[in-house]
C-alpha positions in Angstrom: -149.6 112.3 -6.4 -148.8 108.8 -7.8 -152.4 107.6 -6.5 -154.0 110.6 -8.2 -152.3 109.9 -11.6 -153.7 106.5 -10.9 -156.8 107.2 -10.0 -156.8 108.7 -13.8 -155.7 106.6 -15.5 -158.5 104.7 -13.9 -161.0 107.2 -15.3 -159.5 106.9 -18.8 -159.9 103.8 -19.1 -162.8 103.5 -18.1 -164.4 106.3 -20.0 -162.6 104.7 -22.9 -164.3 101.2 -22.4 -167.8 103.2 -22.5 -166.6 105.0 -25.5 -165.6 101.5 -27.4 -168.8 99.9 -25.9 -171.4 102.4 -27.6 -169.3 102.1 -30.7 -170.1 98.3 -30.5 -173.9 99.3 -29.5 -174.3 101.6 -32.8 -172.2 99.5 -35.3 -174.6 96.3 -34.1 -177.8 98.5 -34.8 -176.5 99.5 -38.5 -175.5 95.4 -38.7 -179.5 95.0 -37.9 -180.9 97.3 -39.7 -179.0 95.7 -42.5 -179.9 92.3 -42.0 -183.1 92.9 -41.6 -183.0 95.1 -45.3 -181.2 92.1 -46.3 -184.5 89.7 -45.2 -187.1 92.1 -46.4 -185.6 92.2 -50.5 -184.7 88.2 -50.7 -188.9 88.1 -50.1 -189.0 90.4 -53.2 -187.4 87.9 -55.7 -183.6 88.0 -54.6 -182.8 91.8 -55.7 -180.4 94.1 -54.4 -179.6 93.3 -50.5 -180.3 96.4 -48.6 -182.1 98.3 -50.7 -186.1 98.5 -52.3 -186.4 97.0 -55.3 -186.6 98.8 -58.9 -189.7 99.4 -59.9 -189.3 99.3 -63.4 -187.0 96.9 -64.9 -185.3 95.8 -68.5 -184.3 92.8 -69.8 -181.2 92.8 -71.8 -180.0 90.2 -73.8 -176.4 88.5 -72.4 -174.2 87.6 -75.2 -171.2 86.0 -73.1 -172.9 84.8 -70.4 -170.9 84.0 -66.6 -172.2 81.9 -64.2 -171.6 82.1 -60.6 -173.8 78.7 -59.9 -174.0 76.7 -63.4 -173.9 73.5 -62.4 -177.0 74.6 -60.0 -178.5 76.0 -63.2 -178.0 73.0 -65.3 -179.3 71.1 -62.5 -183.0 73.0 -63.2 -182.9 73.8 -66.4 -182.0 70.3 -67.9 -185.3 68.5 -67.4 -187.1 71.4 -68.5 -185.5 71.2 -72.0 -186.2 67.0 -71.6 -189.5 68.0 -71.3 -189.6 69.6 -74.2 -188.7 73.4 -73.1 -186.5 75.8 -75.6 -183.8 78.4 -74.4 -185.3 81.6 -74.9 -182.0 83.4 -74.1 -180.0 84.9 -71.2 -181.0 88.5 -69.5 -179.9 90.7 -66.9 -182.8 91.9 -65.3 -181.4 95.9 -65.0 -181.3 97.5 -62.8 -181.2 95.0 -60.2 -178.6 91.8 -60.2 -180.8 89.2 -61.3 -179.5 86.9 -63.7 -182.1 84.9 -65.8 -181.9 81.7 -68.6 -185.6 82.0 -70.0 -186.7 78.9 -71.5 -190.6 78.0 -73.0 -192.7 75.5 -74.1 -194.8 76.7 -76.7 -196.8 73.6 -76.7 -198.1 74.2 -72.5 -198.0 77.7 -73.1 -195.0 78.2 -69.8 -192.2 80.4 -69.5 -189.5 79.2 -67.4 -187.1 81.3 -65.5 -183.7 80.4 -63.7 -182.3 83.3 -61.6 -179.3 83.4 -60.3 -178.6 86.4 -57.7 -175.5 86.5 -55.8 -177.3 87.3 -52.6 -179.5 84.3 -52.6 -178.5 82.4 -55.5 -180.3 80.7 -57.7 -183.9 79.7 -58.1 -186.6 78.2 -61.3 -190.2 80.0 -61.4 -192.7 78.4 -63.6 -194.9 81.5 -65.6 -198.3 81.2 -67.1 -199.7 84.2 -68.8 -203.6 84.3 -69.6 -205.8 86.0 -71.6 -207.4 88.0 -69.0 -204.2 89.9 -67.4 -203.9 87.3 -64.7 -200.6 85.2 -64.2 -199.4 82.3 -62.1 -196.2 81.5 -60.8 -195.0 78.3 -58.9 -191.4 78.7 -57.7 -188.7 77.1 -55.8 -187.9 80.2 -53.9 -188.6 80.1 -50.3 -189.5 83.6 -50.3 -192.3 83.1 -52.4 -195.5 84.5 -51.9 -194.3 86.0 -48.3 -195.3 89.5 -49.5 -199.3 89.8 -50.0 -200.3 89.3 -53.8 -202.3 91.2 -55.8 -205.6 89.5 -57.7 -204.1 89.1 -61.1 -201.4 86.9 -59.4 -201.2 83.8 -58.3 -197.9 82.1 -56.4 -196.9 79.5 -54.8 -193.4 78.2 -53.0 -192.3 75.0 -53.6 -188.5 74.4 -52.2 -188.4 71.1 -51.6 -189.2 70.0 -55.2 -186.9 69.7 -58.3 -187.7 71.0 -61.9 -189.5 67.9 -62.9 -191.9 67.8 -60.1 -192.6 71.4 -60.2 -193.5 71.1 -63.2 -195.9 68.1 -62.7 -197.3 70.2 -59.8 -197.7 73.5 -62.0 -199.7 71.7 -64.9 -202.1 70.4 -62.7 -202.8 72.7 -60.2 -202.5 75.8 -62.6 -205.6 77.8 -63.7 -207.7 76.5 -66.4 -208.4 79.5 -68.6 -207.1 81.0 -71.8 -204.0 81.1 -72.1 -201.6 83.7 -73.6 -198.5 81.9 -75.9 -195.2 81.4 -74.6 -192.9 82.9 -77.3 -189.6 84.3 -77.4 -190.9 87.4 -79.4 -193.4 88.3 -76.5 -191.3 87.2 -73.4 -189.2 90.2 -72.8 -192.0 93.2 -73.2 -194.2 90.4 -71.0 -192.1 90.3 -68.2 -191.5 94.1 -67.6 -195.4 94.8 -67.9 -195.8 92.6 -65.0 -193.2 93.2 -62.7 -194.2 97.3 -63.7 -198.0 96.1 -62.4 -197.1 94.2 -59.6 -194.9 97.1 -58.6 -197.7 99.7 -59.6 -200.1 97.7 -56.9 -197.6 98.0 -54.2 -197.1 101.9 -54.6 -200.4 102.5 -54.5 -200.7 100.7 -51.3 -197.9 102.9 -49.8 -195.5 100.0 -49.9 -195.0 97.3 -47.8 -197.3 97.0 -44.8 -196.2 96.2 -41.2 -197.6 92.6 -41.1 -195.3 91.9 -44.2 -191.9 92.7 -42.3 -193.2 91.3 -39.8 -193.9 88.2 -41.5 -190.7 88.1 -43.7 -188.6 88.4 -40.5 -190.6 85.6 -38.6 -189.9 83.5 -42.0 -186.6 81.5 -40.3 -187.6 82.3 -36.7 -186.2 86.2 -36.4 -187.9 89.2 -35.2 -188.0 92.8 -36.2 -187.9 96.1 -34.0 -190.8 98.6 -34.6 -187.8 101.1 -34.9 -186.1 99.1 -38.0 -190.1 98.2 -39.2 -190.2 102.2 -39.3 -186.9 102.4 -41.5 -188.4 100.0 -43.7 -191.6 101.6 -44.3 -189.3 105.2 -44.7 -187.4 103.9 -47.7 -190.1 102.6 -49.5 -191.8 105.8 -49.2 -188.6 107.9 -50.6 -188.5 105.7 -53.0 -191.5 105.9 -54.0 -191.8 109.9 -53.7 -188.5 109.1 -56.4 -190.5 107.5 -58.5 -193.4 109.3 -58.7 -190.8 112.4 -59.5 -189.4 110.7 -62.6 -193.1 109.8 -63.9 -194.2 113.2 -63.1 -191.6 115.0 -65.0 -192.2 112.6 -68.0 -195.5 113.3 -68.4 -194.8 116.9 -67.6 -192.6 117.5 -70.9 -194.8 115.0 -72.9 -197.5 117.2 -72.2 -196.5 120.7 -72.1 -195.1 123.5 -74.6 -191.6 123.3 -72.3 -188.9 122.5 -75.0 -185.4 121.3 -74.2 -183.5 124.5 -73.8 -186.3 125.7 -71.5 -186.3 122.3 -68.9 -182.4 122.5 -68.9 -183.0 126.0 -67.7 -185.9 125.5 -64.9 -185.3 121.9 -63.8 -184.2 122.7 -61.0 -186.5 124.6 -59.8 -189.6 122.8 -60.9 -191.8 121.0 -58.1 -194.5 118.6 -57.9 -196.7 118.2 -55.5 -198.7 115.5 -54.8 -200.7 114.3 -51.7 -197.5 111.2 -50.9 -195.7 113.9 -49.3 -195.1 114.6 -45.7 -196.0 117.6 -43.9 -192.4 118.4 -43.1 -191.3 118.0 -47.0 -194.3 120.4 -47.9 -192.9 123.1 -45.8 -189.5 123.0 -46.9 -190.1 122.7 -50.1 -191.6 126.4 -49.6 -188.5 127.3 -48.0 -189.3 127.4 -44.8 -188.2 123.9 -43.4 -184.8 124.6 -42.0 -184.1 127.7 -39.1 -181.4 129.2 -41.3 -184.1 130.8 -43.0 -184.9 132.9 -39.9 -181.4 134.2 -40.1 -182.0 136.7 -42.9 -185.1 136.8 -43.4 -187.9 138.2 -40.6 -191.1 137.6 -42.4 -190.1 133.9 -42.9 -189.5 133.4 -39.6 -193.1 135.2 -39.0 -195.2 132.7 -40.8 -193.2 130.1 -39.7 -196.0 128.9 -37.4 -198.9 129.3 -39.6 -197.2 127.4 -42.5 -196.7 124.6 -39.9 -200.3 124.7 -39.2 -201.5 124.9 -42.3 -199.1 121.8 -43.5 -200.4 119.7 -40.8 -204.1 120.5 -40.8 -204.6 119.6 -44.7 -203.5 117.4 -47.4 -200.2 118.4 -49.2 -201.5 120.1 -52.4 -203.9 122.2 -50.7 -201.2 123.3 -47.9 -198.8 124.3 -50.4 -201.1 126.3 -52.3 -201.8 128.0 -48.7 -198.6 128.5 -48.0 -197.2 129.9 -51.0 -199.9 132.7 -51.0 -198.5 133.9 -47.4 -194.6 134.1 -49.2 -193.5 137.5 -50.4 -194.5 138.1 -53.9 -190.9 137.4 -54.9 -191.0 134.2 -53.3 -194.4 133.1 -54.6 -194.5 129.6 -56.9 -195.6 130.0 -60.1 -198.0 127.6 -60.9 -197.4 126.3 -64.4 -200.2 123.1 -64.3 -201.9 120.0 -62.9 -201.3 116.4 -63.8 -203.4 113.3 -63.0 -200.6 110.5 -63.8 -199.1 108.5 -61.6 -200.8 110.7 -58.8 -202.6 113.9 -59.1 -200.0 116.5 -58.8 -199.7 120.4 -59.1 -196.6 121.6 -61.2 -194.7 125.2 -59.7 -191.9 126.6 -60.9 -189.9 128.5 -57.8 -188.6 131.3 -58.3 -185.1 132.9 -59.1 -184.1 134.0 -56.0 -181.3 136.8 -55.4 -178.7 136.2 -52.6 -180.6 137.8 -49.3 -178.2 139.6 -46.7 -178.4 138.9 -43.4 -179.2 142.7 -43.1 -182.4 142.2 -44.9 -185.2 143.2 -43.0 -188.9 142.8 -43.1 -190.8 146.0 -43.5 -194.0 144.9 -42.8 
């Protein structure tokens, strides 16, 4: 008997040692994932680890300014003002944790930005603005220009070099071309057009691409699964689907008869759809994406297959307008418009539904 109680504990143990051992295995893939999230936003200008960056952004003026690195930031920022730069003023760069000192020189037409982030601390980009739309950046960043650039910008990482010689470097090797003024008046509204552009080119491209990961993590010698790569790509993409949500509803109440009262009333059950969604989102948001739906109702779970079909053979908009007309006619959408901004979108309005019994049954 005392060798069998043995032989448990044995057994216990042992099963205990697996249990701890794919506790370790699951908390060092979170710990991954998160470094590699971690990687992936320093490329993106130092904003909040772990997460995709805003895409819209404000600056707003710091009265009693702190500084987590100021001897750093003195360190950048005094040879600018030698040189002939002006303080512009301190901003937080909401809703991210950025931290910037803007300074100018209104005689080589430069803004100057010193960002402190607590993540990966502080950095100096030099700005030109031109006439034609186009800007160009030289920064001491490392992450700088990892992330493919659109046309209207140019940037270049230059670590190993101090404020003076960054600026030496940036007046000439900058573009030649008109030049926009670097004024305190235009800085603010300036910078949030073109981190809204820059951001506006990368949703249209879906986000970032797989080479970009890729090429953040090789950056200090690490790799990347195509399993965390995947998770990557999946944020950006419900982020984005957020985004376009927001924009959409704006322009939905700027440009309908809907007053306040009446969006309060039907917000929730107004839906946009647009051709970023997946499949499976298209589906549910009929009501038909989870198997609790069988439960109570028959005819639900009879065009269950056909609204799968139809959501994978065709583009979102067009499948949803499929599918709604095979829901009962209390379950219909109503379709209350189209918009073409930020992405061509149909507006429905579901409909108030009445609590269904699970003793409902399909007559047809």
């Amino acid at each position: 008997m005392e060798t069998f109680l043995q032989i448990l504990g044995i057994i216990f143990l042992a099963f205990l040692c697996v249990i701890g051992l794919v506790l370790l295995w699951i908390v060092w893939k979170v710990w991954g994932v998160w470094r590699q999230f971690q990687v992936l936003t320093k490329s993106m200008g130092g904003l909040t680890a772990g997460a995709v960056p805003p895409f819209r952004v404000k600056l707003e003026k710091v009265e009693r300014p702190t500084w987590a690195d100021r001897d750093e930031i003195e360190f950048l920022a005094g040879p600018l003002r030698s040189a002939g730069f002006v303080d512009l003023g301190l901003f937080d760069v909401t809703p991210s944790q950025l931290r910037l000192l803007a300074l100018a020189s209104a005689k080589e037409n430069i803004y100057a930005d010193v960002y402190q982030h607590p993540a990966t601390g502080v950095h100096l980009d030099l700005v030109t603005a031109y006439e034609d739309g186009t800007f160009c950046t030289y920064s001491t960043a490392k992450q700088a220009g990892l992330l493919d650039q659109p046309d209207f910008k140019t940037i270049k990482s230059l670590p190993e070099l101090g404020a003076a010689d960054l600026l030496k470097q940036f007046l000439a090797q900058r573009p030649q071309k008109a030049m926009l003024p670097a004024t305190a008046d235009a800085f603010p509204a300036l910078f949030e057009s073109f981190w809204a552009r820059e951001f506006d080119w990368r949703i249209a491209r879906g986000g970032v691409t797989d080479e970009e990961i890729q090429r953040v993590a090789r950056k200090d010698g690490g790799s990347i699964s195509d399993e965390n790569v995947r998770l990557i790509k999946l944020q950006w993409r419900q982020s984005i689907n957020a985004h376009y949500y927001l924009e959409l509803k704006q322009n939905f109440l700027a440009t309908s008869t809907v007053s306040a009262n009446e969006w309060d009333r039907m917000r929730d059950r107004v839906q946009f759809v647009h051709d970023n969604l997946e499949w499976a989102e298209v589906v549910q948001m009929c009501g038909l994406g989870t198997d609790d739906c069988a439960d109570f109702d028959q005819h639900s779970e009879k065009i269950g297959p056909e609204a799968d079909r139809l959501a994978a053979a065709f583009p979102p908009r067009v499948a949803f307008g499929r599918i709604n007309e095979l829901l009962k006619p209390e379950r219909q959408f109503e379709k209350l418009g189209e918009l073409s901004a930020p992405i061509a979108a149909d507006v429905y309005l579901a409909p108030e539904l009445r609590e269904l019994s699970v003793y409902d049954e399909d007559e047809e």
